[in-house]
C-alpha positions as CSV (number, residue, x, y, z in Angstrom):
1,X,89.5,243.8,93.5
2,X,92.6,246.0,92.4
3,X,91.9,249.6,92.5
4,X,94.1,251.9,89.7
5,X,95.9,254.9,90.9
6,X,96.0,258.4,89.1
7,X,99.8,258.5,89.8
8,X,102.8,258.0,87.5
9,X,103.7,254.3,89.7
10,X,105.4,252.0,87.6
11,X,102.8,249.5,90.2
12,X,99.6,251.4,90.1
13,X,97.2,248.9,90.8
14,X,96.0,248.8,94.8
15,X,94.8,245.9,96.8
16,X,93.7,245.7,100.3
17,X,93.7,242.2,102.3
18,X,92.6,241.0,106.0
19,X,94.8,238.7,107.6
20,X,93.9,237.4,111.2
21,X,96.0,237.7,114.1
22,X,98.6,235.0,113.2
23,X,98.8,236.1,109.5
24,X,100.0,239.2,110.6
25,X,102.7,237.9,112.7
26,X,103.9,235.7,110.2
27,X,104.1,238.4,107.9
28,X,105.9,240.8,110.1
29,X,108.3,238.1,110.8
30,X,109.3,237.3,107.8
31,X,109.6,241.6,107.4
32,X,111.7,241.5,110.2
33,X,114.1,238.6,109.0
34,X,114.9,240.0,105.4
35,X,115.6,243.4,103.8
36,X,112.4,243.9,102.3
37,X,111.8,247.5,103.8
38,X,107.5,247.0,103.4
39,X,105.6,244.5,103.7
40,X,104.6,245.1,99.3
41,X,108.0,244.2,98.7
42,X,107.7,240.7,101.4
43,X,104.1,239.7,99.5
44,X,105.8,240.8,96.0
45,X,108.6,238.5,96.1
46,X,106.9,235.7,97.4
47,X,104.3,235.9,94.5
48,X,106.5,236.7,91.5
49,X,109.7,234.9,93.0
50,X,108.5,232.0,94.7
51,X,111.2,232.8,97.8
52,X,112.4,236.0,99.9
53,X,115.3,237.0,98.6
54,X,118.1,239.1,100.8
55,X,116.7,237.0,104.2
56,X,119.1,238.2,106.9
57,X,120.2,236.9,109.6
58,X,120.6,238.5,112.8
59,X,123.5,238.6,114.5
60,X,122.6,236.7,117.6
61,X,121.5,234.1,115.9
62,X,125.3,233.3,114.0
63,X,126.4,231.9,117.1
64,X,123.3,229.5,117.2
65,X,123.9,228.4,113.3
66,X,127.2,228.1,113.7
67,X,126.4,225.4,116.7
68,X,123.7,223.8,114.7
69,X,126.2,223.3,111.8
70,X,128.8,221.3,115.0
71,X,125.6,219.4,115.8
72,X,125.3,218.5,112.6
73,X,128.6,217.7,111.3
74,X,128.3,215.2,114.4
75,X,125.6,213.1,113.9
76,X,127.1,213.1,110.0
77,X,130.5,211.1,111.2
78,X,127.8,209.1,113.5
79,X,125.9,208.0,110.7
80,X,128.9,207.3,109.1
81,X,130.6,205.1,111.8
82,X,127.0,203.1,112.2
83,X,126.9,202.5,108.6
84,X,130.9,201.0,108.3
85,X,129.5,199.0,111.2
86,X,126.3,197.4,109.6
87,X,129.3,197.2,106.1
88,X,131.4,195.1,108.2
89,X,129.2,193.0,109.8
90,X,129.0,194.5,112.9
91,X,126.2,194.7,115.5
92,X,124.8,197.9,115.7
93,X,121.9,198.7,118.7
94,X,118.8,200.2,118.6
95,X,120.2,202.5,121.3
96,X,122.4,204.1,119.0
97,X,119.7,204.4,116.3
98,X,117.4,206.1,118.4
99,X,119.8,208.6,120.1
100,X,120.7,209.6,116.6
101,X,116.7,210.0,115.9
102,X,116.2,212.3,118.7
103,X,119.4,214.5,118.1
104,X,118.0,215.1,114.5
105,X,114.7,216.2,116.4
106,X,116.4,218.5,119.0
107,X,118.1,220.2,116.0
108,X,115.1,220.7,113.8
109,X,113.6,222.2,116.6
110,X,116.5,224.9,117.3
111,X,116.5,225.4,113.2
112,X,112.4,226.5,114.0
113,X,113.2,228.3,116.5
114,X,115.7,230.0,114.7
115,X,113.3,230.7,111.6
C-alpha cells in the first residue's frame, strides 16, 4: 500500500518493503556498483527503466576487464583457427574443443565475480 505525503515532492507517494537477508545484499550491491546515491533511485530505475543506468566500475576491477577482454580476444582467433580447420578439411580434436569449453567457463566465472 502507498502512503501520500503532505509535502510539495514531485514523488509523494511512500512504500515500505521487507527484503530477507540476500535481498538486501543484492540491493546494496548493485548501490554500491552504480551512481544511484539511494537505494529509491536503484528500485526506480529498474522499474521504470528496465536497467541501471550510470553502473560504475571500480577502479580495481579495469585491470581485471581489461584481462577478460585478452582472454577473450583469444579464444575468438581460436575459434577462428578450429573453424578454417573443419573448412579445409582438417582434423580437429575433441581436446581442443573441450579446452576451448572450459576457458569460456573460467571467464564467465571471473565476469561473476566481477558483477
Amino acid at each position: 500500500m502507498a502512503y501520500e505525503t503532505n509535502d510539495n515532492r514531485t514523488r509523494n507517494k511512500k512504500i515500505s518493503i521487507f527484503l530477507n537477508d540476500k535481498e538486501l545484499i543484492k540491493l546494496q550491491h548493485l548501490k554500491e556498483k552504480t551512481a544511484s546515491k539511494t537505494y529509491s533511485q536503484v528500485i526506480r530505475d529498474l522499474l521504470i527503466k528496465g536497467k541501471i543506468e550510470n553502473f560504475e566500475v571500480k577502479k580495481e576491477n579495469l585491470d581485471n576487464i581489461r584481462n577478460l577482454t585478452q582472454e577473450i580476444n583469444a579464444i575468438g582467433k581460436n575459434i577462428n583457427q578450429i573453424s578454417r580447420m573443419v573448412n579445409s578439411g582438417q582434423p580437429v580434436f575433441q581436446s581442443d574443443i573441450d579446452y576451448m569449453k572450459k576457458e569460456i567457463e573460467n571467464i564467465k566465472l571471473k565476469v561473476m565475480d566481477l558483477l
